[in-house]
ROSE-4610 file (N, C-alpha, C; in Angstrom, 1 decimal, always signed):
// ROSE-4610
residu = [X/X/X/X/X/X/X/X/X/X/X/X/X/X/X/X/X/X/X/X/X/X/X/X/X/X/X/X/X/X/X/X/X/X/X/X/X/X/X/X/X/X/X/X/X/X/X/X/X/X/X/X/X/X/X/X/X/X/X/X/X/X/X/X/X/X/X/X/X/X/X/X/X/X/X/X/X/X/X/X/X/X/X/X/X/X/X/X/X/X/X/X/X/X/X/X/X/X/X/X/X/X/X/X/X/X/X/X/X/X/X/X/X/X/X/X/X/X/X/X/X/X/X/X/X/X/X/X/X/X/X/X]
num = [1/1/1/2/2/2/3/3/3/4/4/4/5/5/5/6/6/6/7/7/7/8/8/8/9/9/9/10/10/10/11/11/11/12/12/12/13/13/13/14/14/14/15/15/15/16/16/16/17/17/17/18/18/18/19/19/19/20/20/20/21/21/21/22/22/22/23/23/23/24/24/24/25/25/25/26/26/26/27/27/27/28/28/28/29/29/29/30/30/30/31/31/31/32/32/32/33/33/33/34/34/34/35/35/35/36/36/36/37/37/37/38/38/38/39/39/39/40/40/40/41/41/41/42/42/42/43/43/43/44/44/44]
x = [+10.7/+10.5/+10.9/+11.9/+12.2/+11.0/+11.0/+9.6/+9.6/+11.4/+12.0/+11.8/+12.1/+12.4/+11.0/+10.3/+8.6/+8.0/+8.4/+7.6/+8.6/+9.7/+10.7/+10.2/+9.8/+9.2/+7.8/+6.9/+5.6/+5.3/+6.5/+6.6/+6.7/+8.1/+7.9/+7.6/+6.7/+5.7/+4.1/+3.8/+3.2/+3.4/+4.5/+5.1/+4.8/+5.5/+5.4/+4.6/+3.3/+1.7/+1.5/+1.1/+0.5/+1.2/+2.6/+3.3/+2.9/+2.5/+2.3/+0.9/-0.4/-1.4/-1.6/-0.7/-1.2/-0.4/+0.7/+1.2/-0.2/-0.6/-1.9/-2.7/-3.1/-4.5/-4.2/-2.9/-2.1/-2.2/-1.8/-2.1/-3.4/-4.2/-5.8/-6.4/-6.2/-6.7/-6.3/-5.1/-4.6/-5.4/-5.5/-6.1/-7.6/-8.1/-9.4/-10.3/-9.0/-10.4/-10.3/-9.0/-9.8/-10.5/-10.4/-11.1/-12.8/-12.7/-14.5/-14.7/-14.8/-15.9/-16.5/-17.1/-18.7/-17.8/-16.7/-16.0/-15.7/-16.0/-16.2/-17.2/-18.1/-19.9/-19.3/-18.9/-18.7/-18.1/-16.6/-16.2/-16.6/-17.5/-18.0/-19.3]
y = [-51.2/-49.8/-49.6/-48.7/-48.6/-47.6/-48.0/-47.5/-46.1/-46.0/-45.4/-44.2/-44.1/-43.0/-42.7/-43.7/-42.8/-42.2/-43.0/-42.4/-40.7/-40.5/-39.5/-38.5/-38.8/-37.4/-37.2/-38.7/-38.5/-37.2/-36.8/-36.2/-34.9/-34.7/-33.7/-32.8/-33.5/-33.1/-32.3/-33.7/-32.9/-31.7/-31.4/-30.6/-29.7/-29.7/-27.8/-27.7/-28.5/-28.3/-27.4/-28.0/-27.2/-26.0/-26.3/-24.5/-23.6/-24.4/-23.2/-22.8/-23.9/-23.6/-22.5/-22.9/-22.2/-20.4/-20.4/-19.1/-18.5/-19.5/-18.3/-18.2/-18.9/-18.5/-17.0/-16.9/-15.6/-14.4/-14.4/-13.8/-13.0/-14.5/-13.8/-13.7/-13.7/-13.2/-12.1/-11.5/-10.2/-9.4/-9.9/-9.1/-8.6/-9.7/-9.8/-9.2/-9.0/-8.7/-7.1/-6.0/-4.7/-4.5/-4.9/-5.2/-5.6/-6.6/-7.2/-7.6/-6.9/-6.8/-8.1/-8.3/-9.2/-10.7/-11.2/-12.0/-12.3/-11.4/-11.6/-12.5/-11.5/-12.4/-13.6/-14.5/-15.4/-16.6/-15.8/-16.8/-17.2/-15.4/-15.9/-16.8]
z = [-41.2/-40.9/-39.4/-38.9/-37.5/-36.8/-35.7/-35.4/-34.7/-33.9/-33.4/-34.2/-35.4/-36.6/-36.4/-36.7/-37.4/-35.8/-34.7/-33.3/-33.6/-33.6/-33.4/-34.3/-35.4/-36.5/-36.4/-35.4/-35.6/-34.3/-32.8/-32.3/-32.7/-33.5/-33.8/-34.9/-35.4/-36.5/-35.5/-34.4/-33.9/-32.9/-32.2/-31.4/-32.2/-33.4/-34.5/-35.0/-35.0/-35.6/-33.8/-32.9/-31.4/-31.6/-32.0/-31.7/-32.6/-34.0/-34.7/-35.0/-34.4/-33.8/-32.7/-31.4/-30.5/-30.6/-32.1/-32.5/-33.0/-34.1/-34.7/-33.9/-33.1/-32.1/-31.5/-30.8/-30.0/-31.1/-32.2/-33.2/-33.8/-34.2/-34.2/-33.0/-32.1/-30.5/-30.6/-30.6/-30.4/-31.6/-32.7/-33.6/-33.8/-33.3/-33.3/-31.9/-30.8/-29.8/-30.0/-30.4/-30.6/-31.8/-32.9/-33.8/-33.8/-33.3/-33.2/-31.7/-30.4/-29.3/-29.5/-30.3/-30.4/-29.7/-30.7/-30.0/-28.1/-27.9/-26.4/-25.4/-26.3/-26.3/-26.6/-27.2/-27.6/-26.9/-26.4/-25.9/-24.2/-23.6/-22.2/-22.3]
């Protein structure tokens, strides 16, 4: 098994999981703070 190959997809497998994590967070952030206030309480 080349290790090159599995390091090379084990990167960008995780690269496009953070991006498409830190997409939805921007997403439900924007949605959620005029929507529900209370979330504020929360995160201060």
């Amino acid at each position: 098994m080349p290790q090159l190959d599995t390091s090379t997809w084990f990167i960008t497998i995780v690269s496009s999981m953070i991006t498409l994590f830190i997409l939805f967070q921007l997403k439900i952030s924007a949605q959620s703070f005029p929507s529900s206030p209370s979330s504020k309480s929360l995160t201060t």
